[in-house]
C-alpha positions in Angstrom: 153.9 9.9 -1.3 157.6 10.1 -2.6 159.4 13.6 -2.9 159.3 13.5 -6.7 161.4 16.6 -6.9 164.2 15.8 -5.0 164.4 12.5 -6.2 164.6 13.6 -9.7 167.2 16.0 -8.7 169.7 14.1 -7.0 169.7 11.4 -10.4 169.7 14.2 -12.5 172.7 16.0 -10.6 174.8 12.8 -10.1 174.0 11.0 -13.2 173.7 8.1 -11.2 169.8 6.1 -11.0 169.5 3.9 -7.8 166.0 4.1 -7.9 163.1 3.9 -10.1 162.7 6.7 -12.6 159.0 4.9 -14.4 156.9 3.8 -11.8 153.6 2.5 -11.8 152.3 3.2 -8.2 148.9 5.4 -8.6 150.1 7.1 -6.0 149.5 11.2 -5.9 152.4 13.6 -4.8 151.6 17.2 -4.3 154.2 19.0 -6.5 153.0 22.3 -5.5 150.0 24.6 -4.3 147.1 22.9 -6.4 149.3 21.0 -8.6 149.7 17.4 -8.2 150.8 14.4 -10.3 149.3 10.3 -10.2 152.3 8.2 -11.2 150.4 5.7 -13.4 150.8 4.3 -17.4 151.2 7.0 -18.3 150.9 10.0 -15.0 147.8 12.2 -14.7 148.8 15.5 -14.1 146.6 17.5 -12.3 145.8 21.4 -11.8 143.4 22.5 -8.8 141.6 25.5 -9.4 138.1 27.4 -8.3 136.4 26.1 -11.0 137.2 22.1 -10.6 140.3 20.4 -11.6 142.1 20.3 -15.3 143.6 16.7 -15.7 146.3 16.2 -18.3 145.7 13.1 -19.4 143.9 9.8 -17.8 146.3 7.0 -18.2 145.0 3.8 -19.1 142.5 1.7 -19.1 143.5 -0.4 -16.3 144.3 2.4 -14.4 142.3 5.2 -14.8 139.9 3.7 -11.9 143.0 4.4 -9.7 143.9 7.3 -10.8 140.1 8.6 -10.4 140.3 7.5 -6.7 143.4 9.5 -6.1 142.9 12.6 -7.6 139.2 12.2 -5.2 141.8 11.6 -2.2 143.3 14.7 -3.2 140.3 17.4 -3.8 136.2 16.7 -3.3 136.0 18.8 -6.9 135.3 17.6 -10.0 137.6 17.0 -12.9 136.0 20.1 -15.1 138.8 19.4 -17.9 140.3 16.7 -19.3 143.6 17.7 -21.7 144.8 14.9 -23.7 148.9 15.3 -24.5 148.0 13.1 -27.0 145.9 10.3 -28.4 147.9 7.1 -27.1 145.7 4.4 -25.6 148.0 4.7 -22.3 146.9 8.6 -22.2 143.8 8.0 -23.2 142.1 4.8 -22.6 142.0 5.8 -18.7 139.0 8.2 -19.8 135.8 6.5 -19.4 136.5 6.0 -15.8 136.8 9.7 -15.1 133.3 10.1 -17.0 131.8 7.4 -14.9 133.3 8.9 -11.8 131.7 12.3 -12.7 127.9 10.3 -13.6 128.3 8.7 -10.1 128.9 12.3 -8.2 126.3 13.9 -10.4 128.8 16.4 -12.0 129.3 16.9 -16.0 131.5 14.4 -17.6 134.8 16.3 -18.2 135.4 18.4 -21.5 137.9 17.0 -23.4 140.6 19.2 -24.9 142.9 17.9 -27.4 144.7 18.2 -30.5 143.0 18.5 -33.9 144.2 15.2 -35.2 143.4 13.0 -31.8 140.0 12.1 -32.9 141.9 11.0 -36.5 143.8 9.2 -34.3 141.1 7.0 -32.5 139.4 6.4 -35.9 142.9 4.9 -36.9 142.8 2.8 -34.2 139.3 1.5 -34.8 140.5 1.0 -38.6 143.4 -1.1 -37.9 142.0 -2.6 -34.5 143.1 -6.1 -35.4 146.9 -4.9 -35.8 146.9 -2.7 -33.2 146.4 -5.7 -30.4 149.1 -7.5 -32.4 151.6 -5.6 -32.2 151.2 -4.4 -28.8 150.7 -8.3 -27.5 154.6 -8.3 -29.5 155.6 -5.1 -28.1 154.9 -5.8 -23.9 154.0 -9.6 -24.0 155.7 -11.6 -21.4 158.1 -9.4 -19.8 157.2 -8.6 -16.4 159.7 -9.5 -13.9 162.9 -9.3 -16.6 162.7 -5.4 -18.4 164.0 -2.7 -16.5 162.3 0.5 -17.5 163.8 2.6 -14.1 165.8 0.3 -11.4 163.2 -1.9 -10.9 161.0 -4.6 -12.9 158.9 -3.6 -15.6 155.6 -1.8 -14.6 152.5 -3.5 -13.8 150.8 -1.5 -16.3 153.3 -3.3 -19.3 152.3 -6.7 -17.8 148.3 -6.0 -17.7 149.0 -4.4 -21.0 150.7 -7.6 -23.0 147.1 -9.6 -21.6 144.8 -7.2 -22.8 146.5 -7.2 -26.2 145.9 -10.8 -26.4 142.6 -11.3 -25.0 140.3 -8.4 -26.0 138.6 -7.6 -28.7 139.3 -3.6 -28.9 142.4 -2.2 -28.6 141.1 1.6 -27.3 138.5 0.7 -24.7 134.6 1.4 -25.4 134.6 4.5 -23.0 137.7 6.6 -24.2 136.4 10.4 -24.1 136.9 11.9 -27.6 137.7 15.7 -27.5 135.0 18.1 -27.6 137.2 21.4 -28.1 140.1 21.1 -30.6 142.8 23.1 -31.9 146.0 23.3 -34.9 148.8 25.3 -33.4 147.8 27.0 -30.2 145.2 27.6 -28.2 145.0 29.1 -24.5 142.4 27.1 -22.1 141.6 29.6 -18.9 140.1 28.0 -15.8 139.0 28.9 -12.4 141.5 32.2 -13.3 144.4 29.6 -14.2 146.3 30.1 -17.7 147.3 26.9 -19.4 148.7 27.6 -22.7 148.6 25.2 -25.2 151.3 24.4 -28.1 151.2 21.9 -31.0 154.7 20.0 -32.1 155.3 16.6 -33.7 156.9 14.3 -32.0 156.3 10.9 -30.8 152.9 11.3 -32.4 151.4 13.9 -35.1 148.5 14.8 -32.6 151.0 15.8 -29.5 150.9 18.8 -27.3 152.5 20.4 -24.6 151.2 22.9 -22.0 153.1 26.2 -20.8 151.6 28.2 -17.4 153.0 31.2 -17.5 151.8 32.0 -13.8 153.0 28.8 -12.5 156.4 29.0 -14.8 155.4 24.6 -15.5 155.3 23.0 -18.4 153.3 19.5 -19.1 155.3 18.0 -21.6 153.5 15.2 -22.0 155.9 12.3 -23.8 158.1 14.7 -25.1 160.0 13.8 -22.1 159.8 9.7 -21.0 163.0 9.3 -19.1 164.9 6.8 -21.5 165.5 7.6 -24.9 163.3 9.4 -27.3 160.5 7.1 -28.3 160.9 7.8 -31.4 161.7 4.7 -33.6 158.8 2.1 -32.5 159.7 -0.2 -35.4 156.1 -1.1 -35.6 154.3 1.7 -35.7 153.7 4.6 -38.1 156.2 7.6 -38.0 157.5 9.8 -35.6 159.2 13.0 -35.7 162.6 13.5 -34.5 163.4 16.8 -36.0 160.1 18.6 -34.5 160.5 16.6 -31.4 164.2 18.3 -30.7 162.8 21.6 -31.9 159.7 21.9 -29.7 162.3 20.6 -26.5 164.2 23.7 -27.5 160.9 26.1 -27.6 160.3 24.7 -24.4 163.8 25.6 -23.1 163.4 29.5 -24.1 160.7 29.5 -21.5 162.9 29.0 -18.9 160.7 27.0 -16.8 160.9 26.4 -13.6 159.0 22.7 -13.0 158.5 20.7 -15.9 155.7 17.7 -15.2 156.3 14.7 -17.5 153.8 12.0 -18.7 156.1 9.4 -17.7 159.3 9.5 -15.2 159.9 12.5 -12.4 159.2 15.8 -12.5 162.2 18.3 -12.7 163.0 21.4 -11.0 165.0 24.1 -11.8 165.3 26.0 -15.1 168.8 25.2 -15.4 168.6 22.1 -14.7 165.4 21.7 -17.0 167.2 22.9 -19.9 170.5 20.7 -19.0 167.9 17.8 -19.2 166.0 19.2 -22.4 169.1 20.3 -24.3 170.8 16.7 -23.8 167.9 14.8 -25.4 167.4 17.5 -28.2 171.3 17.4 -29.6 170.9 13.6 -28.9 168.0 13.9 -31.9 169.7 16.4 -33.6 173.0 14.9 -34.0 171.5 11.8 -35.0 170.0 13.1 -37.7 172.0 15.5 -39.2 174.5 12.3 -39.0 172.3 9.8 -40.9 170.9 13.1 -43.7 174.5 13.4 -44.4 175.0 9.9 -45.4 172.0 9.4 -47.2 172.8 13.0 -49.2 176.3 11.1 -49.8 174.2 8.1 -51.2 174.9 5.5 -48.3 172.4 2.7 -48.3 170.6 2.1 -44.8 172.8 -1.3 -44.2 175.6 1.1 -44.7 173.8 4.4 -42.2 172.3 1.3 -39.6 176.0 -0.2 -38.5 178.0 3.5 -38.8 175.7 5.6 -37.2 175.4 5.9 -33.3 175.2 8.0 -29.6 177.9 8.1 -27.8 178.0 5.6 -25.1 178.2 8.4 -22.2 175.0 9.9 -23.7 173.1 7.0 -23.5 174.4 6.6 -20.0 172.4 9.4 -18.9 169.3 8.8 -16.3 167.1 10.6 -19.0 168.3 9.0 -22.4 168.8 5.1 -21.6 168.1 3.3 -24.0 165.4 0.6 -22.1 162.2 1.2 -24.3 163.6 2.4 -27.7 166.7 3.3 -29.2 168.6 4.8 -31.7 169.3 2.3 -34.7 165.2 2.1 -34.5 165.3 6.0 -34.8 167.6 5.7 -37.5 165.4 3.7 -39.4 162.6 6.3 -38.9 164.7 8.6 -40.3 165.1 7.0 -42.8 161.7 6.1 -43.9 160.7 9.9 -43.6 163.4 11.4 -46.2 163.5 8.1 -47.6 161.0 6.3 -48.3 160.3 2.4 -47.6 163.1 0.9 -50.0 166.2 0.0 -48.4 168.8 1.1 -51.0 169.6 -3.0 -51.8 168.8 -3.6 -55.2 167.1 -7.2 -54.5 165.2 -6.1 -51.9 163.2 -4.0 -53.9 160.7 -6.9 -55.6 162.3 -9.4 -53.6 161.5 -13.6 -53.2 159.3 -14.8 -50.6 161.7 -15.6 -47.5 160.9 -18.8 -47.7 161.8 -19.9 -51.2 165.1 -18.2 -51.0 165.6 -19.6 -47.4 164.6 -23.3 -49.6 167.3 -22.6 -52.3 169.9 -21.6 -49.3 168.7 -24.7 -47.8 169.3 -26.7 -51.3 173.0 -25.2 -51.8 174.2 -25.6 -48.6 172.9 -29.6 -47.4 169.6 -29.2 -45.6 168.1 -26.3 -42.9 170.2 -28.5 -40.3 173.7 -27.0 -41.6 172.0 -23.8 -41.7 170.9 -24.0 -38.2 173.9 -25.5 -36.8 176.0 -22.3 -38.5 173.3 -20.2 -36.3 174.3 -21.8 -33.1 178.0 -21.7 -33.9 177.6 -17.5 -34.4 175.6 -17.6 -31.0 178.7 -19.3 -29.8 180.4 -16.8 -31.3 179.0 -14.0 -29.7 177.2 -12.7 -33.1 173.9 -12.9 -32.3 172.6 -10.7 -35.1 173.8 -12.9 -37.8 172.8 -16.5 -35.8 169.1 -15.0 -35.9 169.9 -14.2 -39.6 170.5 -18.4 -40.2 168.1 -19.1 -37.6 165.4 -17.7 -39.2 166.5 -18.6 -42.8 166.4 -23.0 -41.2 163.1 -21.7 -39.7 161.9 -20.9 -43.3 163.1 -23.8 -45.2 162.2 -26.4 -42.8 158.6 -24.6 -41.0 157.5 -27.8 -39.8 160.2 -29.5 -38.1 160.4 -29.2 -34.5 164.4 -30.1 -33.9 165.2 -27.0 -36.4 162.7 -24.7 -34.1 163.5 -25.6 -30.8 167.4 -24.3 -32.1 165.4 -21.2 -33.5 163.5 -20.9 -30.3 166.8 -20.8 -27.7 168.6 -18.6 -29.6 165.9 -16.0 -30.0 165.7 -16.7 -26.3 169.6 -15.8 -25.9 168.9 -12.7 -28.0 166.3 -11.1 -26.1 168.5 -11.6 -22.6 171.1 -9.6 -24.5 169.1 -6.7 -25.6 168.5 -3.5 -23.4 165.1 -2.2 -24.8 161.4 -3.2 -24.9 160.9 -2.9 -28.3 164.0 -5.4 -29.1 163.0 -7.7 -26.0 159.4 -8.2 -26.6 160.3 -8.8 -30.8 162.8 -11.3 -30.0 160.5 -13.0 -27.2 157.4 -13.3 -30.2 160.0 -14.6 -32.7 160.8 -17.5 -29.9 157.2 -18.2 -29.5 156.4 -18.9 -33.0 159.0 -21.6 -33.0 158.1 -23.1 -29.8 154.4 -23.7 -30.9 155.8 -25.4 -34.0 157.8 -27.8 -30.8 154.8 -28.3 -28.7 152.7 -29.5 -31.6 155.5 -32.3 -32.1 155.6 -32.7 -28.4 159.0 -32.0 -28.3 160.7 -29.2 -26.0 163.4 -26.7 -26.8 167.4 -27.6 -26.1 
């Protein structure tokens, strides 16, 4: 059991992180009398009172066993509540052991609290079940061991993730809990004599809440708070909020509260140096997009916004706002697609060619997808890795079954996920490599 608080206040004081920030040790540390937290994918935090224990959310499927056994550990009572921060499978999918944990004992399966548009959530997910393991096989596959999330290697929980999104056949687990008490805006849940109030925002997700306890002076703010930068540009998934995100981290702020218990990272102390923490990531949001509205309300395109809009380097340097799962030129482009729309601004691009027939015709004009990879591995020479992948990609096209032109394609996506800082850009880059390396082992022939 790690001193959480103290920990998180000597990073958050120096500025410096020599230790790890997200960890995945399903480990329980008492923050205070009857308050505890499981750091997990993503944390359970938990509240002891008279009546049983309120959970705030039951991390994921491969952890919620452990996460079960250490709350047990912790207090013989039951888990009477289960509060869901929101409807992500790593918040979520963790459920059905806590309800099969509560069968075994003989005690009632926990009631589920949750935001209105959870349950529209987990219908989504059913809908576009298919997709959903896709993307998160893209997302986490393959990079245990290399991503560095806090100071140390990628969780566990990333690893076991990027094998379930391959291999199963659901992408939120058969037992997830579904909410049995739902709210819009606010809604106050009283147990055992404890307050917990409950507040809507949008931010990461549409369904996301955070918890206020007056008594306690705690907020749970669920991922509102992830220690790295606002999640809030996952360039394959449907839209988040940055403007509501910054304005609920300001609500939050007037509270003046004392501990503030994350879903993912440390806890923090201190209501000044909450707000410190809260205000830096809000004006981090806000500034980026009142940057990016003022050049689209001056009619840039998004090429234009993408490569002139950006946060300060001594921002991102922050323990709290690095930039290791997303980062801002994805936020940017969330931006844009909410005041925007999907079109880019570039007139071709509206009813554009298939990438392949215009990759053929580059291919035609310029002597073969050879020249066109060999001008891709001059510009990784060159250091310009965003336009080698641009060639790379368009030899890839014009040429899809040759295996010399993909094992080029392979290495350099290879070279561009080493250089890349976040998850989202690592574990794109990595799929991208794949596709041309199963194009070389069908010919037998290896990469380089």
């Amino acid at each position: 059991m790690a001193d959480l608080l103290d920990l998180s206040s000597r990073i958050i004081d120096s500025g410096h992180t020599d230790q790890p920030v997200n960890r995945v040790t399903n480990e329980l540390s008492e923050i205070g009398d009857g308050l505890a937290m499981v750091e997990s994918f993503s944390h359970c935090v938990a509240v002891r009172t008279n009546e049983g224990i309120v959970a705030f959310d039951s991390s994921g499927v491969h952890t919620g066993e452990a996460v079960v056994g250490a709350l047990r550990a912790w207090s013989p009572l039951p888990v009477s509540h289960l509060v869901y921060t929101h409807g992500h499978a790593d918040h979520v999918g963790g459920s059905g052991a806590f309800a099969a944990a509560a069968e075994r004992d003989g005690h009632r399966v926990p009631r589920v609290v949750g935001h209105d548009n959870v349950a529209v959530r987990l219908d989504r997910y059913s809908f576009t079940n298919n997709w959903n393991l896709i993307i998160n096989a893209r997302q986490f596959g393959g990079l245990a061991g290399e991503l560095k999330l806090g100071i140390g290697d990628v969780d566990d929980a990333a690893s076991s993730l990027s094998v379930d999104a391959r291999t199963a056949k659901r992408f939120l687990p058969a037992g997830t809990l579904r909410p049995d008490e739902t709210f819009a805006t606010h809604h106050t849940l009283i147990v055992g004599g404890e307050t917990m109030e409950l507040h809507h925002a949008r931010g990461e997700t549409d369904d996301h809440l955070w918890a206020w306890l007056p008594e306690r002076r705690c907020i749970m703010s669920g991922d509102f708070l992830i220690w790295n930068f606002p999640n809030a540009g996952n360039p394959q998934k449907v839209q988040r909020y940055p403007i509501e995100w910054a304005a609920a981290l300001r609500t939050m702020i007037s509270q003046r509260p004392e501990l503030l218990l994350p879903a993912h990272g440390l806890p923090i102390s201190g209501a000044d140096r909450i707000a410190r923490v809260l205000d830096d990531i809000a004006t981090a949001l806000e500034t980026l997009v009142a940057e990016v509205i003022a050049m689209m309300n001056s009619g840039a395109t998004l090429d234009t916004i993408l490569h002139n809009v950006t946060v300060p380097a001594d921002t991102l340097a922050k323990p709290y706002l690095r930039p290791l799962y997303d980062e801002p030129e994805f936020v940017v482009h969330n931006i844009w697609r909410q005041f925007g729309g999907w079109w880019d601004g570039a007139a071709s691009r509206l009813k554009p060619s298939p990438d392949a027939a215009v990759a053929v015709a580059l291919a035609d004009l310029v002597g073969g997808a050879d020249v066109l990879m060999r001008r891709a591995e001059q510009a990784a020479s060159d250091g310009d890795l965003r336009l080698a992948c641009h060639f790379a990609d368009y030899a890839g096209w014009a040429a899809p079954d040759d295996p010399s032109i993909h094992a080029g394609r392979a290495a350099i996506y290879i070279q561009r996920r080493k250089a890349e800082p976040s998850l989202m850009s690592k574990g794109i880059f990595l799929s991208a490599s794949r596709e041309s390396q199963a194009v070389v082992d069908a010919n037998q022939l290896s990469p380089g």
